[in-house]
VOTORSE-735889 format. One line per 5 residues: their letters; for each residue x, y, z of N, C-alpha, C. Coordinates in nm, 3 decimals. Layout:
<sites>
A> X Y Z X Y Z X Y Z ~ ... .
</sites>
This chain:
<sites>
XXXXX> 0.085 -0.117 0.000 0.000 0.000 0.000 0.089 0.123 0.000 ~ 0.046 0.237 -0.096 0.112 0.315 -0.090 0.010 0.489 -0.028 ~ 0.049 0.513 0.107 -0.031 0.636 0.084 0.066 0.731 0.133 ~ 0.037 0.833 0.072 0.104 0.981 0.138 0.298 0.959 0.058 ~ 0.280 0.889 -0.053 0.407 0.855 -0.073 0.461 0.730 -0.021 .
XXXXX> 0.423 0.714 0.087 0.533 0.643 0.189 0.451 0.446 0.190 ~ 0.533 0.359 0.160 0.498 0.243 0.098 0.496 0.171 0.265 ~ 0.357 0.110 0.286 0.319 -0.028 0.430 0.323 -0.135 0.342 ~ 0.313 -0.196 0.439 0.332 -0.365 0.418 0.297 -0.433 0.517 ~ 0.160 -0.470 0.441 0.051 -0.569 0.539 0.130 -0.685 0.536 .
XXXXX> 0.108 -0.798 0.643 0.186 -0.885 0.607 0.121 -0.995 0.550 ~ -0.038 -1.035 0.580 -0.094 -1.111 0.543 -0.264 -1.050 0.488 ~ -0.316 -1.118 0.363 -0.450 -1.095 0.292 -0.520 -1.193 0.296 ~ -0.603 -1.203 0.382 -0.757 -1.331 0.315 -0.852 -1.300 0.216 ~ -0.952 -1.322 0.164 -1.070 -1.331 0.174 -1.143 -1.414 0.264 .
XXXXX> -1.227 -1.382 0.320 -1.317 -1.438 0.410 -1.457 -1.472 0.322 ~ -1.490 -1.598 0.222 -1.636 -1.622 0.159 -1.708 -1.605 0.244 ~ -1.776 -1.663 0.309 -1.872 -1.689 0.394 -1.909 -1.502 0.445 ~ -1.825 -1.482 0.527 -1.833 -1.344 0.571 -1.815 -1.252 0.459 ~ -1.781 -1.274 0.349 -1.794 -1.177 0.257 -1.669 -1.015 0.261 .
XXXXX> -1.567 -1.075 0.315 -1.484 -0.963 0.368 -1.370 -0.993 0.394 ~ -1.275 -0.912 0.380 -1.129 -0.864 0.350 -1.075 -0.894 0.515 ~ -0.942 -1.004 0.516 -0.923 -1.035 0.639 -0.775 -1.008 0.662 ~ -0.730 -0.906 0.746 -0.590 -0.813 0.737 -0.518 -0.882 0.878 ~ -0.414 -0.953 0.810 -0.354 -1.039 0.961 -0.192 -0.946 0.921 .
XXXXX> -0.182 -0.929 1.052 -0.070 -0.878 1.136 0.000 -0.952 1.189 ~ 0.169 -1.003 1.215 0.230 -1.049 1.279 0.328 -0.968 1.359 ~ 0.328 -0.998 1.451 0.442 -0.885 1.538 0.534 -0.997 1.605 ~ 0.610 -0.954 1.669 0.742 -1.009 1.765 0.702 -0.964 1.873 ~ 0.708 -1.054 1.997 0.667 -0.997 2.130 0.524 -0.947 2.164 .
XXXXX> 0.546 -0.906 2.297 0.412 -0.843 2.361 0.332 -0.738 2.250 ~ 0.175 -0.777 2.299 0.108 -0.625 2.196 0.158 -0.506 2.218 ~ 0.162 -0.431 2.138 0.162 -0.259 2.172 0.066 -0.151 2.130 ~ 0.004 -0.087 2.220 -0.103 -0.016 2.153 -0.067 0.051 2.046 ~ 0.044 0.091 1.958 0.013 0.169 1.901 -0.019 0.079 1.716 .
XXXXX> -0.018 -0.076 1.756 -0.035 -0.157 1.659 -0.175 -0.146 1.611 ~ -0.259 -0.060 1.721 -0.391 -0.079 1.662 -0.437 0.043 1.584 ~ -0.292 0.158 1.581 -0.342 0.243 1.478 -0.281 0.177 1.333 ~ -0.179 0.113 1.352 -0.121 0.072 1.229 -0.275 -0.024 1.145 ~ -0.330 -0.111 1.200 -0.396 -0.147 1.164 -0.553 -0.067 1.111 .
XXXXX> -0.587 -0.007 1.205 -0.715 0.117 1.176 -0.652 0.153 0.993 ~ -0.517 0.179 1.015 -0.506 0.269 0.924 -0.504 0.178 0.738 ~ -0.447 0.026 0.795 -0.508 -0.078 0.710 -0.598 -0.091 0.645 ~ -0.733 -0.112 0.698 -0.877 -0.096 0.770 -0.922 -0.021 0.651 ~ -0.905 0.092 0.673 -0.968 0.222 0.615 -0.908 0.226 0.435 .
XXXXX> -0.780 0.177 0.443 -0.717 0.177 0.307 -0.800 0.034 0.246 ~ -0.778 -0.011 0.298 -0.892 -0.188 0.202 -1.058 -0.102 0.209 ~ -1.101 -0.081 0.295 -1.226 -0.050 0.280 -1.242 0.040 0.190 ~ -1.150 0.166 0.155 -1.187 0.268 0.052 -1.129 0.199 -0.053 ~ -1.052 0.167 -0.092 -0.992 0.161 -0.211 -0.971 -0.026 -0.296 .
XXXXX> -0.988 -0.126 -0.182 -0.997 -0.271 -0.257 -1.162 -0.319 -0.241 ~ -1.223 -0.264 -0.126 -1.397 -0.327 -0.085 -1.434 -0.324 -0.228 ~ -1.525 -0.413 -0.243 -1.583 -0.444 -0.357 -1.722 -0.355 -0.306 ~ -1.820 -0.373 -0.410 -1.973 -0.298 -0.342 -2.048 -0.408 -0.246 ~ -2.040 -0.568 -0.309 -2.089 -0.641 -0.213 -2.071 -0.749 -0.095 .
XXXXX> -1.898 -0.623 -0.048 -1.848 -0.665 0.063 -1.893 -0.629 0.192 ~ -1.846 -0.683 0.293 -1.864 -0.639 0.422 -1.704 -0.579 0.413 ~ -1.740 -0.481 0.554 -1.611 -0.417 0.581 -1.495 -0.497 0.585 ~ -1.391 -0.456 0.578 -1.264 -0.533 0.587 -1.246 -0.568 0.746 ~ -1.195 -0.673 0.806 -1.159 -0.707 0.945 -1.010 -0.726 0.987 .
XXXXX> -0.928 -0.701 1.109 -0.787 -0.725 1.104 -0.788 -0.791 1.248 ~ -0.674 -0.858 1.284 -0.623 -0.970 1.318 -0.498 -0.941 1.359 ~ -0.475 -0.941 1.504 -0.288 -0.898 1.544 -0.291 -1.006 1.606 ~ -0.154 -1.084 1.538 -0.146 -1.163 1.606 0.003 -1.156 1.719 ~ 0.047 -1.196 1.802 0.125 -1.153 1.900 0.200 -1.256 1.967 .
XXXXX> 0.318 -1.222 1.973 0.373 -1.406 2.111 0.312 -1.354 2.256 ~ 0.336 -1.247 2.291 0.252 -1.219 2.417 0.147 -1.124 2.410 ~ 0.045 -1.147 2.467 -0.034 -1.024 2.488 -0.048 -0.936 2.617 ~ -0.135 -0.830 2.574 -0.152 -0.725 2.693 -0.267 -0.725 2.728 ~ -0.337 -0.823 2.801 -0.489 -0.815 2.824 -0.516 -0.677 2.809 .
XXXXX> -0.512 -0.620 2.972 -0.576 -0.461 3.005 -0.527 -0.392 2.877 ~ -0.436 -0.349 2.831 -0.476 -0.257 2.681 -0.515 -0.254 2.621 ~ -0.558 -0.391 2.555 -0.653 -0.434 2.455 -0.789 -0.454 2.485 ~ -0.838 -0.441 2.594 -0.929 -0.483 2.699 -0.937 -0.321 2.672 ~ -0.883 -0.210 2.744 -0.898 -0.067 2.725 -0.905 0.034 2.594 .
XXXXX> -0.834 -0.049 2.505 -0.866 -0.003 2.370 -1.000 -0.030 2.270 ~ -1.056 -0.143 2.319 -1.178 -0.158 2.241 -1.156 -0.167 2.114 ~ -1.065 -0.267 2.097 -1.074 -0.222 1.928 -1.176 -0.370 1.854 ~ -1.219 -0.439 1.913 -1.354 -0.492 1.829 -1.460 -0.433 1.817 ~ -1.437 -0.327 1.836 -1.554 -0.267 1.808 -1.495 -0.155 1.659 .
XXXXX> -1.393 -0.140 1.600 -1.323 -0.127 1.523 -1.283 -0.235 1.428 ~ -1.330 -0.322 1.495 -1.346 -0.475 1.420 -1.184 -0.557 1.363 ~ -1.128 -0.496 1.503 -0.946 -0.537 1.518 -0.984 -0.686 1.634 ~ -0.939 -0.771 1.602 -0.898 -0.862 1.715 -0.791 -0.902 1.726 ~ -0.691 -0.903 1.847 -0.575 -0.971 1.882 -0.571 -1.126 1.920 .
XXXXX> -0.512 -1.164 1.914 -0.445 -1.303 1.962 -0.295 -1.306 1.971 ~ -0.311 -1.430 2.032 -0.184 -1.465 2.103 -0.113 -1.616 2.030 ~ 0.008 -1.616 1.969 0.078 -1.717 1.921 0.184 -1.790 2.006 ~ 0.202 -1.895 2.044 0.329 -1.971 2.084 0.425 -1.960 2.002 ~ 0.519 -1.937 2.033 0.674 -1.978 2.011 0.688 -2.129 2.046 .
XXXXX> 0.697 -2.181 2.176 0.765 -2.295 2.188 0.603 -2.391 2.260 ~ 0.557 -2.465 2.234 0.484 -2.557 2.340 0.532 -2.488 2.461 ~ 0.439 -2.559 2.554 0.455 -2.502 2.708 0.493 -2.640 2.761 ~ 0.512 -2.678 2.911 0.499 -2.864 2.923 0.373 -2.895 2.913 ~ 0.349 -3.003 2.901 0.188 -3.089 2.916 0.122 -3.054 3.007 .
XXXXX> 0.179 -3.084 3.168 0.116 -3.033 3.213 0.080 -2.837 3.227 ~ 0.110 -2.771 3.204 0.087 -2.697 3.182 -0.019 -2.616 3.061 ~ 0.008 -2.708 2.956 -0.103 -2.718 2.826 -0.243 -2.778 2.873 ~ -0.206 -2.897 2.956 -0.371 -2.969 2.986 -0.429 -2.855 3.073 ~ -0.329 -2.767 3.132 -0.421 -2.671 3.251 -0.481 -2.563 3.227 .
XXXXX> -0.391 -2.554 3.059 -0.467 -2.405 3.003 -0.571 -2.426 2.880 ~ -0.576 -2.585 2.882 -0.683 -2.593 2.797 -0.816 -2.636 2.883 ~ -0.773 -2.691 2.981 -0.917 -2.731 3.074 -0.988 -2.545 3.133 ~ -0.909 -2.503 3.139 -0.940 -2.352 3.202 -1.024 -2.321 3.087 ~ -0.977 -2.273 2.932 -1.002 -2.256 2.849 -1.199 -2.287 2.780 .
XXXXX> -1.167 -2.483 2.851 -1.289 -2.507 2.815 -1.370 -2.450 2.887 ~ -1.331 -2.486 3.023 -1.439 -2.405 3.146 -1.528 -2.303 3.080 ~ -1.417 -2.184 3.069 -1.448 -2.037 3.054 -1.591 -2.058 2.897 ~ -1.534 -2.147 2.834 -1.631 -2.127 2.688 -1.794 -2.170 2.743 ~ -1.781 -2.288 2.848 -1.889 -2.327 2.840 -1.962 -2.261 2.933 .
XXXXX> -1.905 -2.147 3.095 -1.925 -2.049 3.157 -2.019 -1.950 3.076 ~ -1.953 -1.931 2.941 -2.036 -1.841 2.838 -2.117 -1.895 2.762 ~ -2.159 -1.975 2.755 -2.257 -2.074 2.680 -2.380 -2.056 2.748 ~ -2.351 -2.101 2.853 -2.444 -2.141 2.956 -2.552 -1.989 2.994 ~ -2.434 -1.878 2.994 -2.467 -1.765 3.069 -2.514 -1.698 2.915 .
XXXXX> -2.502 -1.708 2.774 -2.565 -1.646 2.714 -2.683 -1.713 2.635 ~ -2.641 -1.858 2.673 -2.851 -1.907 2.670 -2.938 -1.845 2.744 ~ -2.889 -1.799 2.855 -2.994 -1.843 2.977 -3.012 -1.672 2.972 ~ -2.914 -1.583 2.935 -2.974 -1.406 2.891 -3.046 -1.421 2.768 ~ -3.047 -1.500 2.706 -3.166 -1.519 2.589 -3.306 -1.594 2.633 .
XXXXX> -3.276 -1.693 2.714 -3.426 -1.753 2.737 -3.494 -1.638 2.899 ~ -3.449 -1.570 2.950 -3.448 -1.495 3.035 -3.476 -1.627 3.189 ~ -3.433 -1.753 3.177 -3.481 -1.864 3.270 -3.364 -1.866 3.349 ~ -3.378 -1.862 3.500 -3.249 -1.911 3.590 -3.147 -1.752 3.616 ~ -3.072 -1.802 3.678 -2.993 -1.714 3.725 -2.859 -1.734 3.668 .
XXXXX> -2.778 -1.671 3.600 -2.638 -1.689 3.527 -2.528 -1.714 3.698 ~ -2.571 -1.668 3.791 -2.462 -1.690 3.877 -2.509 -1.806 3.971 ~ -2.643 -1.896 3.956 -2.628 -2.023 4.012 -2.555 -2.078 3.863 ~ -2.580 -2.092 3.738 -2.528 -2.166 3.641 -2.371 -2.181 3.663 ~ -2.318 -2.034 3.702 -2.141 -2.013 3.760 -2.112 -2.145 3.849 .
XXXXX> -2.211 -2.095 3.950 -2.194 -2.247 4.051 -2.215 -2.356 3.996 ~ -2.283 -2.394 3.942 -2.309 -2.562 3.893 -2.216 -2.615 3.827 ~ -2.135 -2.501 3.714 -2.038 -2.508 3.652 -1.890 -2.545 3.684 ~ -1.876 -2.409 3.840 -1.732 -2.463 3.897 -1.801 -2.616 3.979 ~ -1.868 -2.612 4.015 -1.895 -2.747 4.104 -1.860 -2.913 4.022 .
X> -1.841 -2.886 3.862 -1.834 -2.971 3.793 -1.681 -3.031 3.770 .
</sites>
């Protein structure tokens, strides 16, 4: 991409069929840094004006990271800018350590399962479901 003269370099392009939209992946070295989420905004805005087709959805971007910064990204809001981060390994972790962050992992998904049926059927209480859940 060239704007203002000065030549970026996305590092990665999807298409997304299904979603109908332009998918802008980022790779970095190390921890997030906020200021990756203007680099990307500024992505964003260049695919949407100038590659969007008419019967696309907006373009979406993707940082991906070896570490992340919860609270900044958590404080930046940028899905709502329609940026999401993640987090990549470098090396495996040990086993045990992998079985502990994937059992956590499941927990938490089905914590939200549970708790966004039950804000749709308006039935039960989301914080006995918490309990039944850790009790499992």
């Amino acid at each position: 991409m060239i704007i203002d003269g000065e030549d970026f370099h996305l590092d990665l392009l999807f298409y997304h069929r299904k979603l109908k939209r332009l998918v802008a992946v980022e790779l970095k070295l190390g921890k997030f840094k906020a200021d990756y989420q203007g680099q990307m905004k500024l992505y964003l805005k260049f695919l949407d004006r100038y590659e969007r087709q008419s019967d696309e959805n907006e373009p979406i971007g993707l940082i991906l990271c070896a570490g992340d910064s919860r609270e900044q990204i958590e404080l930046l809001e940028m899905d709502k800018d329609g940026i999401m981060v993640a987090e990549y390994w470098t090396d495996l972790p040990p086993k045990k350590e992998l079985e502990e962050k994937v059992h956590t992992l499941l927990a938490e998904a089905r914590e939200r399962i549970v708790y966004s049926t039950e804000l749709r059927s308006g039935e039960g209480s989301p914080l006995e479901s918490r309990k039944l859940l850790s009790d499992t």
